[in-house]
C-alpha positions in Angstrom: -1.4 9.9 14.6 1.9 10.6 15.8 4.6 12.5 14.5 6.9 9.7 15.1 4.4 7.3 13.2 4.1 9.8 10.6 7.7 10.3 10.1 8.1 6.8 10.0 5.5 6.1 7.3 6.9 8.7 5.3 10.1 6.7 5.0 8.6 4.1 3.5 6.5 6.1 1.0 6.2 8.9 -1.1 3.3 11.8 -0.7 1.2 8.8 0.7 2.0 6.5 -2.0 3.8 3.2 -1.9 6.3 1.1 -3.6 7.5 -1.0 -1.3 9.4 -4.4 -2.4 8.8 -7.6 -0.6 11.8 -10.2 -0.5 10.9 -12.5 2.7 10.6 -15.1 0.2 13.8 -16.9 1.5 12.4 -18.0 4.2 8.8 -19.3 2.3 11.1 -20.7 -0.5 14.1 -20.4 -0.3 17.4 -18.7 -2.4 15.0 -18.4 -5.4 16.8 -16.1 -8.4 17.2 -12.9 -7.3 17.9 -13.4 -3.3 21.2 -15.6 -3.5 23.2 -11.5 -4.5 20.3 -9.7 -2.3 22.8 -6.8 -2.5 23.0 -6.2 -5.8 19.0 -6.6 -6.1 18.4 -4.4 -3.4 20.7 -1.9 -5.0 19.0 -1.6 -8.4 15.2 -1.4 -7.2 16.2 1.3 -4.5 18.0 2.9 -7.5 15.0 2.4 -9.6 12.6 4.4 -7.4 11.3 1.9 -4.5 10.3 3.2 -1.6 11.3 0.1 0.9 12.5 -2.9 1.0 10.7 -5.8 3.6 12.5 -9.0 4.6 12.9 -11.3 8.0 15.1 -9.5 10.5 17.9 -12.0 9.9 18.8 -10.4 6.6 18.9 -6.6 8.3 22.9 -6.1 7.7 22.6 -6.9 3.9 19.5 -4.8 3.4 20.9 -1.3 4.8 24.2 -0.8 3.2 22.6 -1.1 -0.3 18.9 0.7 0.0 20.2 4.3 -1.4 18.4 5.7 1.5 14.7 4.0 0.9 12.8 2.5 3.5 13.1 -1.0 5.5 10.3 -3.2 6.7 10.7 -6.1 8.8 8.4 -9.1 8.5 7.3 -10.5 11.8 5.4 -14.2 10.2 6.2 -17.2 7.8 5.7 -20.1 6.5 7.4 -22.7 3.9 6.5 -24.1 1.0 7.9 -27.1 1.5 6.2 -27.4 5.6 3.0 -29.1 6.4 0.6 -25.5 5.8 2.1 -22.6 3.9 -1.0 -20.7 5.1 0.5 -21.5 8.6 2.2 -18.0 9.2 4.0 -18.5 12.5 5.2 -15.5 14.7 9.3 -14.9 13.5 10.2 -11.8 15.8 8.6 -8.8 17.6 8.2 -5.2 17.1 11.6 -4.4 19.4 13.7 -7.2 17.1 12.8 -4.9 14.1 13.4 -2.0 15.7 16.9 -3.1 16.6 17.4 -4.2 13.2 16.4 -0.7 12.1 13.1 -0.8 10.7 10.9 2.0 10.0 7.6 -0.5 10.0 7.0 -3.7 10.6 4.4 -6.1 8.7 2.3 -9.0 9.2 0.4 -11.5 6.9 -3.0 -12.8 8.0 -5.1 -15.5 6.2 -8.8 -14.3 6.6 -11.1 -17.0 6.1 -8.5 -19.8 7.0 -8.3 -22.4 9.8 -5.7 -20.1 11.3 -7.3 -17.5 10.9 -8.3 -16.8 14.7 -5.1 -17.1 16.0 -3.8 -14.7 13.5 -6.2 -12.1 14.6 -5.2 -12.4 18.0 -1.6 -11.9 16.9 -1.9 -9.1 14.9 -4.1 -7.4 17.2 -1.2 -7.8 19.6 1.2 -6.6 16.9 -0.7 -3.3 16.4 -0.5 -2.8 20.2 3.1 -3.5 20.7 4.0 -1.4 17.7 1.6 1.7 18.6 3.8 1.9 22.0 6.4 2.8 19.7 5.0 4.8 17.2 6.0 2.2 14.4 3.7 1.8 11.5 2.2 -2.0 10.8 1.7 -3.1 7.3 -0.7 -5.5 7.4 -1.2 -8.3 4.1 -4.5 -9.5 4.8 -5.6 -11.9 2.0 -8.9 -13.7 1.5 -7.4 -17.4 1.7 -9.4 -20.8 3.1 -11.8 -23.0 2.0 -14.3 -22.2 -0.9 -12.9 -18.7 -0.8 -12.0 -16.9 -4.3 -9.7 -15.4 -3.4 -10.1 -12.5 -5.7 -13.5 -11.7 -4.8 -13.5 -8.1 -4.0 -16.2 -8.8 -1.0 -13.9 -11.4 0.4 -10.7 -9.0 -0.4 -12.9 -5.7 1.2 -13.5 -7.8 4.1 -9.9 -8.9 4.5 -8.5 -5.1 4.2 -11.4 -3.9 6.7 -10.5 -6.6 9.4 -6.8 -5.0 9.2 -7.9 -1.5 9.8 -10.3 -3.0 12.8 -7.6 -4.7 14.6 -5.2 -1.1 13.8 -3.0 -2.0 10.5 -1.7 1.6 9.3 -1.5 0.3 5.5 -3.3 -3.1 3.8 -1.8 -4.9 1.4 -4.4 -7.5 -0.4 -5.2 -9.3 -3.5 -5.7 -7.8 -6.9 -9.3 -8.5 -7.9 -8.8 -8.3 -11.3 -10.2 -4.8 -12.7 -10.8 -1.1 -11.1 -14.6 -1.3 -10.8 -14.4 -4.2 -8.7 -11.6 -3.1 -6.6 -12.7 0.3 -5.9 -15.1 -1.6 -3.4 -12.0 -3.3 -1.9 -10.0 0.3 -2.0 -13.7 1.7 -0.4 -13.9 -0.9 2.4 -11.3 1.0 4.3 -9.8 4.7 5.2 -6.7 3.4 5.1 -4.3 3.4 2.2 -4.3 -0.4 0.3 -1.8 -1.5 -2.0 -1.6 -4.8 -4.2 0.4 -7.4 -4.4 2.6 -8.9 -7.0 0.2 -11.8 -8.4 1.8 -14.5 -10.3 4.6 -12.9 -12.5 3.1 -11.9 -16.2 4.7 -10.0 -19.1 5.7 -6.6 -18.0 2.9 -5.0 -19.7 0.5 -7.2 -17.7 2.0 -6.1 -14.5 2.0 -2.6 -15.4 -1.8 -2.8 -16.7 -2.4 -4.2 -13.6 -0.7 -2.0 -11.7 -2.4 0.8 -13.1 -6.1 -0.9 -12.6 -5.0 -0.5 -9.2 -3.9 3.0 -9.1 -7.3 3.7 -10.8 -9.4 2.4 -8.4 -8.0 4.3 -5.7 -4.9 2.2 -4.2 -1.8 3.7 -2.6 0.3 1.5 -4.4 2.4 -1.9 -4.7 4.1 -4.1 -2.3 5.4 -6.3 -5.2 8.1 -8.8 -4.8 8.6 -11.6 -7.6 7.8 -9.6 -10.4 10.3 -6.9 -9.6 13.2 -8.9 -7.4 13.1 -11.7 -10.3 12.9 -9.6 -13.6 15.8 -9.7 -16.3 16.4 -6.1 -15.0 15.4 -5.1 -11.3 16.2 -1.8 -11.7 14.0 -0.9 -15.1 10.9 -2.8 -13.8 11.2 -1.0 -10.7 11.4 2.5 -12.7 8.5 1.8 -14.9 6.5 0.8 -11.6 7.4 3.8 -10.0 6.3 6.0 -12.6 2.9 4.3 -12.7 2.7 4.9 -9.0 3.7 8.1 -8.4 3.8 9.8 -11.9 0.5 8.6 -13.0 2.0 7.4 -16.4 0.1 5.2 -18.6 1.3 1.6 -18.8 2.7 1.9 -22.3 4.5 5.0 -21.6 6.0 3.9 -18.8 7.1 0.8 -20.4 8.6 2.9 -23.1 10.7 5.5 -20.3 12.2 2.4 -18.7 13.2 0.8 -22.2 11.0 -2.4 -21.6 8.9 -4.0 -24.6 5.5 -2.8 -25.3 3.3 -5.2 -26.7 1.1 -4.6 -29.9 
């Protein structure tokens, strides 16, 4: 690896861990609560402890002058969820738009097991290529999504994260399986680091539970948008995931630091 890449990756983590915050979501669904101020949201997660922030390039001049300093990540695919396919991820810029719009990594979502599934291989084997002749890292969010798949089966999930490293992803973002036995085989499936995503928004406990299920089994971290960007408080979520991430802090005591309820 390059030192380039490596500086680069270090921007948008901490000792080799990752708390990165998604919020393309405008584009998949539009000016959902917590995107119409994107300023003030960014604001409190960076403050809270996130390591980057990802959205489409279009949104690069309200993401920097509120990121205290953390990472960016520009998203090169999307869909909508009110358009034909939401599983349809169509090509939204190129490794030299993000790099104009200051990125320090770029990412890309790829539906294993669905109909578009071959043409998203192509693409992101051409993504890894493009950004390897600019030492910029690729995030990859390779789910296990198509017909008859469950997608949280941690076969179907370690397949997904091992296709990404195959076609030269530098860090996997997948599916939750559900508990740390089964996804240490998803977190084994690959040498490079995997975090998890958001899920469907829970109680704060259930996120941080899961969160440290993760950390457990062996992931890097989060890339978790709705459940951060969309909480009462941005900033405290954000804390609390941080130290489960990169403290190694119980759940409940985590909870507790960032003045969030703790359930019985």
């Amino acid at each position: 690896m390059s030192a380039g890449k490596d500086a680069r990756l270090a921007r948008i983590g901490t000792g080799g861990r990752h708390l990165i915050v998604p919020m393309d979501h405008g584009i998949t669904m539009g000016a959902v609560t917590g995107l119409k101020d994107i300023e003030s949201t960014i604001d409190g997660i960076t403050a809270g402890g996130a390591d980057a922030v990802l959205t489409q390039k279009g949104l690069a001049e309200r993401v920097h002058p509120n990121k205290n300093g953390a990472g960016y990540i520009v998203h090169l695919n999307g869909s909508t969820t009110i358009g034909p396919d939401e599983d349809d991820k169509r090509l939204t810029g190129t490794v030299e738009d993000a790099i104009r719009a200051g990125a320090d990594a770029v990412s890309f979502h790829i539906n294993v097991g669905s109909e578009y599934e071959p043409e998203q291989i192509t693409q992101l084997g051409e993504l890894t290529t493009e950004a390897g002749r600019f030492n910029i890292p690729v995030l990859a969010m390779a789910y296990a999504r198509g017909p008859g798949i469950d997608g949280s089966d941690p076969e179907a999930l370690g397949h997904a994260v091992r296709l990404a490293e195959e076609l030269g992803a530098d860090v996997i973002k997948t599916s939750y399986s559900g508990d740390a036995d089964s996804f240490a085989h998803v977190v084994e499936s690959t040498a490079k680091p995997v975090v998890i995503a958001g899920g469907s928004k829970g109680t704060d406990q259930q996120t941080l539970e899961m969160v440290r299920g993760a950390m457990d089994a062996g992931a890097a971290g989060v890339s978790m948008g709705r459940s951060i960007f969309q909480h009462d408080d941005p900033e405290e979520i954000t804390s609390a995931v941080a130290s489960v991430i990169h403290d190694d802090a119980r759940a409940r005591d985590a909870l507790e630091a960032a003045g969030l309820t703790v359930e019985p």
